[in-house]
C-alpha positions as CSV (number, residue, x, y, z in Angstrom):
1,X,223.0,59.8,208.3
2,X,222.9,59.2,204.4
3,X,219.0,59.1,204.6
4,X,218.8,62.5,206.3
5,X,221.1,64.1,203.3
6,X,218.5,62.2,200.7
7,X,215.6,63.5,202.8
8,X,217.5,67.2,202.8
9,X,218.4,67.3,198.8
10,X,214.6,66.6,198.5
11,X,214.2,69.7,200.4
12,X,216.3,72.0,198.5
13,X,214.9,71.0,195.6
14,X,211.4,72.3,196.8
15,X,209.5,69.5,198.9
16,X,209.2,71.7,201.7
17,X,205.5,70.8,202.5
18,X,203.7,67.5,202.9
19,X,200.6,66.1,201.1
20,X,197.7,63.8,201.7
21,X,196.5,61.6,199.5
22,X,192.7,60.5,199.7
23,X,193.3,57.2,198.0
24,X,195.9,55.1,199.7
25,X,196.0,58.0,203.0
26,X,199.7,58.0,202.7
27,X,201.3,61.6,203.3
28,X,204.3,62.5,201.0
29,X,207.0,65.3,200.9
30,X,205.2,68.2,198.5
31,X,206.7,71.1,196.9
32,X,204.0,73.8,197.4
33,X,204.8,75.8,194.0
34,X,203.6,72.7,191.9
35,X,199.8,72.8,190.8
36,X,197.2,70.4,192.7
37,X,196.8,68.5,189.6
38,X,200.6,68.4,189.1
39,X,201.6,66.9,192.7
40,X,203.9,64.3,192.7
41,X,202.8,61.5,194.3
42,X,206.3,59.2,194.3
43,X,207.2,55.8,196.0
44,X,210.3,57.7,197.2
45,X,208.0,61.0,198.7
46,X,206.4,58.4,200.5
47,X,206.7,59.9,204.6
48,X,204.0,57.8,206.6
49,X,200.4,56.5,206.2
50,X,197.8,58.0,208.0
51,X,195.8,55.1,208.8
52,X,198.1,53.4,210.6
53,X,199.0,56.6,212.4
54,X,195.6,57.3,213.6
55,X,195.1,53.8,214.8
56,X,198.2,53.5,216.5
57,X,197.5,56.8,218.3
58,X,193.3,55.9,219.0
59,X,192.8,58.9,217.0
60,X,190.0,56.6,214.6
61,X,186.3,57.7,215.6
62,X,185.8,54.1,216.4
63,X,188.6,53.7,218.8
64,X,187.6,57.1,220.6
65,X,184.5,58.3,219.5
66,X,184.2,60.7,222.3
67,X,187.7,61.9,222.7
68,X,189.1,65.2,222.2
69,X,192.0,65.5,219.5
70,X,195.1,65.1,220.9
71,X,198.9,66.3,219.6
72,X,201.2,63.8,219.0
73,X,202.4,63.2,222.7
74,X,199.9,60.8,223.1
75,X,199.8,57.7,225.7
76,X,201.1,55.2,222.8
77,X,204.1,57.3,222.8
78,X,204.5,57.2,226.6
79,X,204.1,53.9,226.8
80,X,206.8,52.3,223.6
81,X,207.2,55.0,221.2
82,X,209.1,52.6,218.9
83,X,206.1,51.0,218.0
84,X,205.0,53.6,215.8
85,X,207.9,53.7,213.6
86,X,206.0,51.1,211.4
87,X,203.5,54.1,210.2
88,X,206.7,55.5,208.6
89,X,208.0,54.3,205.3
90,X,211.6,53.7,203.7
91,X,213.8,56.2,204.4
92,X,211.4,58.0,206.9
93,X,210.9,54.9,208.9
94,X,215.2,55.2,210.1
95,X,214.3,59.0,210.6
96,X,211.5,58.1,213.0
97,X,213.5,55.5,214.4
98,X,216.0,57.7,215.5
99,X,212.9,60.5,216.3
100,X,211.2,58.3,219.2
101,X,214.6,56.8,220.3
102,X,215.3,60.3,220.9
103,X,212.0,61.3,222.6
104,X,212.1,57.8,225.0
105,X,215.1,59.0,226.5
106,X,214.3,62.4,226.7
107,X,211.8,61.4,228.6
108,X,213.3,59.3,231.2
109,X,215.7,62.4,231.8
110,X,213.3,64.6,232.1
111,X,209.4,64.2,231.2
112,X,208.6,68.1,231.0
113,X,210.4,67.6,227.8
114,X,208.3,65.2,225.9
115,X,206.7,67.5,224.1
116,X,209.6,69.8,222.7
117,X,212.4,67.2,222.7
118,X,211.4,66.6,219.2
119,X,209.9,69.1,218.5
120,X,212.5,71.7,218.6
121,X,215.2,69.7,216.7
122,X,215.4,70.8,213.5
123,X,216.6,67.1,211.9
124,X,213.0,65.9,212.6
125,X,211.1,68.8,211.1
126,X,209.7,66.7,208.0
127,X,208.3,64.0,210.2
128,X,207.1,67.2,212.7
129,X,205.0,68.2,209.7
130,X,204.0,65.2,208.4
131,X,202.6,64.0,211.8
132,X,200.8,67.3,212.2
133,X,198.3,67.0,209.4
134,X,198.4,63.3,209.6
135,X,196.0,64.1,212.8
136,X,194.3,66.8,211.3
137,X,192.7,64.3,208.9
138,X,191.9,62.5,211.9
139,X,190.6,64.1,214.6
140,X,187.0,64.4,215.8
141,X,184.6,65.3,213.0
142,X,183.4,69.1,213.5
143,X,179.7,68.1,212.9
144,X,178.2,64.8,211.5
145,X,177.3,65.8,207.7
146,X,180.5,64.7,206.4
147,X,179.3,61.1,207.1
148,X,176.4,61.2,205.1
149,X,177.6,59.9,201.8
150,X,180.4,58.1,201.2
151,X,183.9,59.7,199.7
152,X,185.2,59.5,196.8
153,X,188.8,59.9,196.2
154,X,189.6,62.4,193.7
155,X,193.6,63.1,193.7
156,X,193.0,64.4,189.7
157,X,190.4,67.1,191.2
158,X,188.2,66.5,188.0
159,X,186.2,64.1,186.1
160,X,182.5,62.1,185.6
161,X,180.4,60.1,187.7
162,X,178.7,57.4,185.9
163,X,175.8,55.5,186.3
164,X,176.3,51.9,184.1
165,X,173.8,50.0,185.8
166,X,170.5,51.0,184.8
167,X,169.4,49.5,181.7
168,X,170.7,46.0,182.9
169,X,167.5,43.2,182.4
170,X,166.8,39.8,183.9
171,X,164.1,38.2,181.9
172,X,161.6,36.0,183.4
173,X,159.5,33.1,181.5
174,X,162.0,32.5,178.4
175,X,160.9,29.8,176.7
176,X,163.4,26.6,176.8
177,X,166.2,26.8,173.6
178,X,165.6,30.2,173.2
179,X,168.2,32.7,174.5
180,X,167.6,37.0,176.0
181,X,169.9,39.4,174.3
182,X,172.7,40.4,176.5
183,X,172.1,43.9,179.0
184,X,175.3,46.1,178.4
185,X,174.3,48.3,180.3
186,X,174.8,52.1,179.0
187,X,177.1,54.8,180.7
188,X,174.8,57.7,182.5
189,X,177.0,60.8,182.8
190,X,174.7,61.8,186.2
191,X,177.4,64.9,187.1
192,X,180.4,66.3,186.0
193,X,183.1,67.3,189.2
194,X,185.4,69.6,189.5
195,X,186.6,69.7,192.8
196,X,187.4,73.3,194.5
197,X,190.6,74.2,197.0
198,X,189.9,75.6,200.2
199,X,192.5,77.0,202.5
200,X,193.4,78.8,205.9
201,X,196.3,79.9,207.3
202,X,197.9,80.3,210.8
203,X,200.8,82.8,211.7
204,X,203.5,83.3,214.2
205,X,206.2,85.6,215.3
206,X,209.4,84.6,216.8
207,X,208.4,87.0,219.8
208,X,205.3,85.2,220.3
209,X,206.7,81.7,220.0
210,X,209.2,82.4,222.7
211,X,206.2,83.2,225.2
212,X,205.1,80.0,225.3
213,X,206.6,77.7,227.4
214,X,205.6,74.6,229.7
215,X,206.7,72.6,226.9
216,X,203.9,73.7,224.7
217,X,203.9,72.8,221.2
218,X,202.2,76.3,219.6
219,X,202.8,74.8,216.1
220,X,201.1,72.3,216.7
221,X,198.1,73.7,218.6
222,X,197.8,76.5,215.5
223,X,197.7,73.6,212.8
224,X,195.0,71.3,214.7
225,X,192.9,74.5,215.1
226,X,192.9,75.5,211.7
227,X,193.0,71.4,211.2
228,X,189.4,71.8,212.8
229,X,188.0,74.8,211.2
230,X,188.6,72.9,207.8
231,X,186.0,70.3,209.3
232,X,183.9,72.7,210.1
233,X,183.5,74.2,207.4
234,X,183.5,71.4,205.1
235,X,180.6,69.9,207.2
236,X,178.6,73.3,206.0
237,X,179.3,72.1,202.2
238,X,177.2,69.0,203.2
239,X,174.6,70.9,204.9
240,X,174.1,73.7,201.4
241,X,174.8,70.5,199.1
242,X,171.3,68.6,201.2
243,X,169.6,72.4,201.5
244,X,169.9,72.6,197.0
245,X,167.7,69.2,196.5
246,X,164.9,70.1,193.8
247,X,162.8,67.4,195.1
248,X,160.6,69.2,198.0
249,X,157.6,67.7,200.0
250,X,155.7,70.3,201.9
251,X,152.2,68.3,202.4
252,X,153.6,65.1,204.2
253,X,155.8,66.4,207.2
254,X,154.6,66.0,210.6
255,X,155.7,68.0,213.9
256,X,156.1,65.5,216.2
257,X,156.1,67.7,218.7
258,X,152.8,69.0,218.6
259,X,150.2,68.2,221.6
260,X,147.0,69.1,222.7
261,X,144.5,67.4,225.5
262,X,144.7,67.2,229.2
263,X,146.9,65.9,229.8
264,X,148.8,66.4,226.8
265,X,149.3,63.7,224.2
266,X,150.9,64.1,220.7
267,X,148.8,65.0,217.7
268,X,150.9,62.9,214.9
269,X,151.6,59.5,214.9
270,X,155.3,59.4,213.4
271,X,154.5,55.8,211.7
272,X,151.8,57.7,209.4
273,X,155.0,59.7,208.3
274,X,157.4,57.4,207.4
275,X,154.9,54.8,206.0
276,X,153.7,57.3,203.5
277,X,157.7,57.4,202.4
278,X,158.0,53.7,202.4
279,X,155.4,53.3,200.2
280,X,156.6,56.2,198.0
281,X,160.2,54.7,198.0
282,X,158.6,51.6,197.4
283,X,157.5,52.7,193.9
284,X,160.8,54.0,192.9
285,X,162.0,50.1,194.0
286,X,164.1,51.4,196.5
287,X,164.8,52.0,200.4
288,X,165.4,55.1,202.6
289,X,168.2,54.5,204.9
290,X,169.2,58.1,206.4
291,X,167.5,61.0,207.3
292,X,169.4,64.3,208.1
293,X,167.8,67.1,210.7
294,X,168.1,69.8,213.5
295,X,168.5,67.5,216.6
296,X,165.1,69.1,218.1
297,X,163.3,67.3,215.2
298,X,165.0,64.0,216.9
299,X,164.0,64.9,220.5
300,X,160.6,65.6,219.5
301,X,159.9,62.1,217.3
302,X,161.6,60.3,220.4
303,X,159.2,61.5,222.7
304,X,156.0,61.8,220.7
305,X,153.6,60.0,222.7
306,X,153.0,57.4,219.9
307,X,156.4,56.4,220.3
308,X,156.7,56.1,224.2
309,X,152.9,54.7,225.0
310,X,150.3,57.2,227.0
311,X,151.4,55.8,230.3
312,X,155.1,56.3,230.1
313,X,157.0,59.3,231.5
314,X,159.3,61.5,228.7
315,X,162.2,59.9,227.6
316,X,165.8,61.8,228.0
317,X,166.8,64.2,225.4
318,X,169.7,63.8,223.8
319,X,172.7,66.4,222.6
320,X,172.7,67.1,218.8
321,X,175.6,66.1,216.9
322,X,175.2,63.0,216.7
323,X,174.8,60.0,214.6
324,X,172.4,57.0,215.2
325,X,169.3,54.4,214.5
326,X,166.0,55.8,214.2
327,X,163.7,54.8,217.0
328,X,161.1,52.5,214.9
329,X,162.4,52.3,212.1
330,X,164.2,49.7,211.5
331,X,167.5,50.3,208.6
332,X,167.3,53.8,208.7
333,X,170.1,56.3,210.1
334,X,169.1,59.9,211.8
335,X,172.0,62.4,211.5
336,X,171.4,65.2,213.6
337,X,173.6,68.7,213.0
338,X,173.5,72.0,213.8
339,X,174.6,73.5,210.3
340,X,171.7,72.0,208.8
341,X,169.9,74.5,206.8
342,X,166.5,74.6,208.9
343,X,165.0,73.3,212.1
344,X,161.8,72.9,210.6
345,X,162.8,70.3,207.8
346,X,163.9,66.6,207.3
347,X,165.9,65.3,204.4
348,X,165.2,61.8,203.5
349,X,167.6,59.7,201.4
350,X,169.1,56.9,199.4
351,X,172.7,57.0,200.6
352,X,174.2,54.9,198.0
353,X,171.7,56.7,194.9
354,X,171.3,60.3,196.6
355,X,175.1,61.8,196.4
356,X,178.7,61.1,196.9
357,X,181.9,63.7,198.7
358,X,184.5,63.7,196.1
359,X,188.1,64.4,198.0
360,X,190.8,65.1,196.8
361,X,194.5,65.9,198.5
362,X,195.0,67.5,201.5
363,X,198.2,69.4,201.6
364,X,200.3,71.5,204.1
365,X,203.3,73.9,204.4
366,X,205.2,76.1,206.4
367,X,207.1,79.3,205.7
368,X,209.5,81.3,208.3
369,X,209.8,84.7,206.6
370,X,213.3,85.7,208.4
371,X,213.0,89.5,207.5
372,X,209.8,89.4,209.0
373,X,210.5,86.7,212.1
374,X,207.1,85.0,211.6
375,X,206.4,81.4,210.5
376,X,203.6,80.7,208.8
377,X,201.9,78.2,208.2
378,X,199.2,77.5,205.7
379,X,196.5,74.3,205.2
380,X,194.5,73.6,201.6
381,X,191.9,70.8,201.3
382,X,189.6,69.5,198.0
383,X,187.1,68.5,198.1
384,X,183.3,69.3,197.1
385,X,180.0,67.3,198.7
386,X,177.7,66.7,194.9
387,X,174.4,65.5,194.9
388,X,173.7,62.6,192.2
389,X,170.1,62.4,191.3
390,X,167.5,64.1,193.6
391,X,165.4,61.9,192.9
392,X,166.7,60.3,196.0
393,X,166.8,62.7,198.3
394,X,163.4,64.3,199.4
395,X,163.4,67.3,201.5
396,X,160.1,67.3,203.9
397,X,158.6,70.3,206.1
398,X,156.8,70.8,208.4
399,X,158.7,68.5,211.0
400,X,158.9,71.5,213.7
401,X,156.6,73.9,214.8
């Protein structure tokens, strides 16, 4: 196969790894040794694209918002895994042809092989690899943060974000034949980034490898765990990055779940609480469209007596991590997490104006230490949650007792 001795020269010269890229979300061959801001990101490194992975699998959180992550013997597979060999590119797509031709008729000869038909041929290992963190950047998120501002992609791990906008005018009540001088708007350095690594690593002996059998494919287990650890963890960046606002309000926070009376009512009206914000957002010509809590700050708003009428019975509680509208109040996004910094605060913000997640590659590779007979295998991620201005992002206490 002249594209598997193309694919193995690559290899010998170093590209023993694979690397996402948070711009296009294609995933190319990577030689580990080379620094982050050196990594060669080449038409003909090109292995498979994410995206189209992750929607051909249901791994996207709108196809299956609710599932668990799943390893790459998925139902699509099952059912025609030919399909999938478009989410491969050039030279990869023949070597993925020949992958899932492979695994269909394994299969029919024997489905306990399904999952280590493939897996254990060593002609496939690149696409093995590749797959692997394709679906670690697209599993279920570990916590909700990371949703809160948008990404940025930042392959060159450094630079500026601007504002340019600002100082642009519209003029009102110019007199006819006279003209307004043009707005050029000026370039606001609001931060400077430089985006930090993070990195785990799993390991494996031989010995330990061999235990597992039913077709299990350990490799792949070790690599979404760590997959979701990085998720984890990255969703704590958020929470610190919301927790380091300047901009404080400790008079204006209500606890909604506060009661007194016989029987009990709620003290606080929530609409006193978010009308004092609107009218303060108001003044800065702006709108609040999220706000970011401990999910018992959510329960106790949604069944603050103001909210469900003195007649009506409690309304259910729901589970915390979790992303949704805000009862009565129309345009604005509740994002309830556990790794937020306190259960006793809110954080109120302008999504677009309050901050941004700049990421930058994801890369992964895997080293079998013969000496040693362990494989190991190891997972770095970039990327660093900034705010912009805090002038648009309040943090409020007081919401909890």
């Amino acid at each position: 196969m002249s594209y598997n001795n193309t694919i193995n020269a690559l290899v010998e010269q170093g590209f023993k790894g694979t690397v996402w890229h948070p711009g296009n979300f294609n995933i190319y061959m990577d030689n580990p040794r080379d620094d982050a801001k050196e990594i060669q990101y080449k038409e003909e490194h090109e292995i498979m694209n994410v995206e189209k992975w992750g929607r051909a699998n249901g791994l996207l959180p709108e196809q299956k918002a609710n599932a668990k992550l799943r390893g790459i013997a998925t139902q699509a597979l099952e059912d025609d895994p030919l399909l999938l060999v478009e989410c491969f590119n050039g030279k990869f797509a023949d070597l993925a042809n020949d992958m899932f031709t492979t695994w269909n008729h394994e299969a029919k000869v024997d489905p306990r092989g399904l999952a280590t038909a493939i897996i254990t041929h060593k002609d496939y290992s690149v696409l093995q690899t590749a797959i692997v963190l394709g679906e670690s950047t697209h599993p279920i998120v570990q916590g909700v943060l990371t949703r809160f501002w948008d990404e940025v992609a930042a392959p060159n791990l450094r630079g500026d974000w601007n504002d340019i906008t600002r100082d642009v005018v519209f003029h009102t009540n110019v007199p006819d034949g006279q003209g307004v001088e043009p707005s050029k708007g000026s370039a606001k350095n609001l931060i400077s980034v430089v985006v930090p690594k993070h990195q785990g690593a799993v390991e494996i002996t031989d010995r330990a490898r061999a235990n597992f059998n039913f077709g299990r494919n350990v490799y792949a287990e070790l690599s979404a765990a760590l997959g979701e650890k990085r998720l984890v963890e990255e969703n704590k960046l958020v929470a610190k990055a919301l927790d380091g606002t300047t901009n404080t309000d400790g008079t204006h926070g209500l606890d909604f779940g506060a009661r007194t009376g016989t029987p009990p009512y709620s003290q606080y009206i929530p609409a006193d609480f978010f009308q004092y914000f609107i009218d303060a957002a108001t003044v800065l010509g702006i709108k609040w469209d999220q706000i970011a809590t401990a999910n018992i700050v959510f329960n106790e708003y949604k069944n603050n007596t103001w909210n469900l009428g003195f007649t009506s019975g409690l309304s259910s509680i729901e589970e915390g991590q979790a992303v949704g509208p805000t009862p009565g109040y129309t345009g604005v996004t509740w994002y309830r997490d556990f790794m937020v910094a306190s259960a006793t605060k809110a954080w109120l913000a302008n999504r677009d104006l309050s901050g941004r997640i700049f990421r930058g590659p994801i890369r992964q590779y895997q080293i079998y230490k013969e000496d040693d007979e362990k494989t190991k295998t190891t997972l770095k991620s970039y990327v660093i949650p900034r705010r912009l201005d805090d002038t648009y992002l309040i943090e409020i206490s007081g919401m909890s007792a």
